[in-house]
C-alpha positions as CSV (number, residue, x, y, z in Angstrom):
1,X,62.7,9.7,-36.0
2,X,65.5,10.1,-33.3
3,X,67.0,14.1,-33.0
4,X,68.9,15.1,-30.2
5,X,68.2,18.3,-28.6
6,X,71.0,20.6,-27.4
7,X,70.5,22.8,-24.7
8,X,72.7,26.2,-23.3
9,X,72.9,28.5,-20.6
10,X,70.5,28.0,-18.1
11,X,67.7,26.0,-20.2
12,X,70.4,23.1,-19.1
13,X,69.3,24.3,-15.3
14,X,65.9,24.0,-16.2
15,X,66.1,20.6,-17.3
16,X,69.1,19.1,-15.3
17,X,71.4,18.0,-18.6
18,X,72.9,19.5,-21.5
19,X,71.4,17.5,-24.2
20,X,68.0,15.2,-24.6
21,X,67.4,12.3,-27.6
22,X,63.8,12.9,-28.7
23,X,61.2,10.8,-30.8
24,X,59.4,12.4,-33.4
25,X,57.1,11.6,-36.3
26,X,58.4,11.4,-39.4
27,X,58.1,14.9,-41.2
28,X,58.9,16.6,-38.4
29,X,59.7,20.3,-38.3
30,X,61.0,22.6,-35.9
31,X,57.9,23.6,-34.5
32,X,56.8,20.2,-33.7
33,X,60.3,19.9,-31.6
34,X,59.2,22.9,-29.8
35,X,55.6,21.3,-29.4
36,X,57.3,18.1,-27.8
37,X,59.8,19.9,-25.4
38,X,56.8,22.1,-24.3
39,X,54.6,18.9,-23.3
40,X,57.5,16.7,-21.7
41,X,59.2,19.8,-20.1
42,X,56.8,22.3,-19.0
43,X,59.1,24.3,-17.1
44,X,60.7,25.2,-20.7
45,X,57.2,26.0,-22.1
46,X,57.2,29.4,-21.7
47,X,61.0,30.4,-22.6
48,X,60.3,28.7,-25.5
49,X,58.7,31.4,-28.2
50,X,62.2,33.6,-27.0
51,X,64.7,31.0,-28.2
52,X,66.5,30.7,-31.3
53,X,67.0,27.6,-32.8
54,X,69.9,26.1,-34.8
55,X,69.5,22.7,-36.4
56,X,73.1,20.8,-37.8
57,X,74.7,24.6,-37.0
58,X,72.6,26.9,-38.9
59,X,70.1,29.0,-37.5
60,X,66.7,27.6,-38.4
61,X,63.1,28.9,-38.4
62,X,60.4,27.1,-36.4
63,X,59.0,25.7,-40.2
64,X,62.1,24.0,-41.3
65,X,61.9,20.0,-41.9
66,X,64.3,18.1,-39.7
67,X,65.7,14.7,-40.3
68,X,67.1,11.3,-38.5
69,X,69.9,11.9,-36.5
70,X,69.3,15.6,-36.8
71,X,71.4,17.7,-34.2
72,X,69.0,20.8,-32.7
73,X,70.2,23.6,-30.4
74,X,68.0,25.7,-27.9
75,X,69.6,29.1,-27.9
76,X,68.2,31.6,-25.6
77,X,68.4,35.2,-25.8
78,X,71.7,36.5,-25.2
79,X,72.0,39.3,-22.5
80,X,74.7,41.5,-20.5
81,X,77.7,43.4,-21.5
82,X,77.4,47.3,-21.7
């Protein structure tokens, strides 16, 4: 199945664009999308066990099932401000 990965802040640095289509196995979950991004992007690898993750919108957790066409958003920490 096709999802398309969102990224923010400076995870779009990191990569070099704001959003990647990625092919996973049927039954998929969140933790297998941060599997994939960890092998294909290495430079993400080790942000990834701080970010939050949103799939369609909602905040998810890394055991939630994602679908075709599923929208997912890398969310890292948010810092600053006094």
């Amino acid at each position: 199945m096709k999802v398309r990965v969102r990224l923010f802040a400076g995870l779009r640095e990191y990569v070099g664009q704001a959003e990647l289509e990625l092919e996973l196995p049927d039954n998929a979950r969140v933790s297998d999308l941060q599997e994939t991004i960890g092998r294909d992007y290495p430079r993400l690898k080790p942000l990834l066990p701080g970010l939050a993750f949103a799939v369609n919108e909602e905040y998810a957790t890394r055991d939630q099932a994602l679908h075709e066409d599923d929208e997912v958003a890398l969310i890292p920490p948010i810092s600053g401000g006094q």
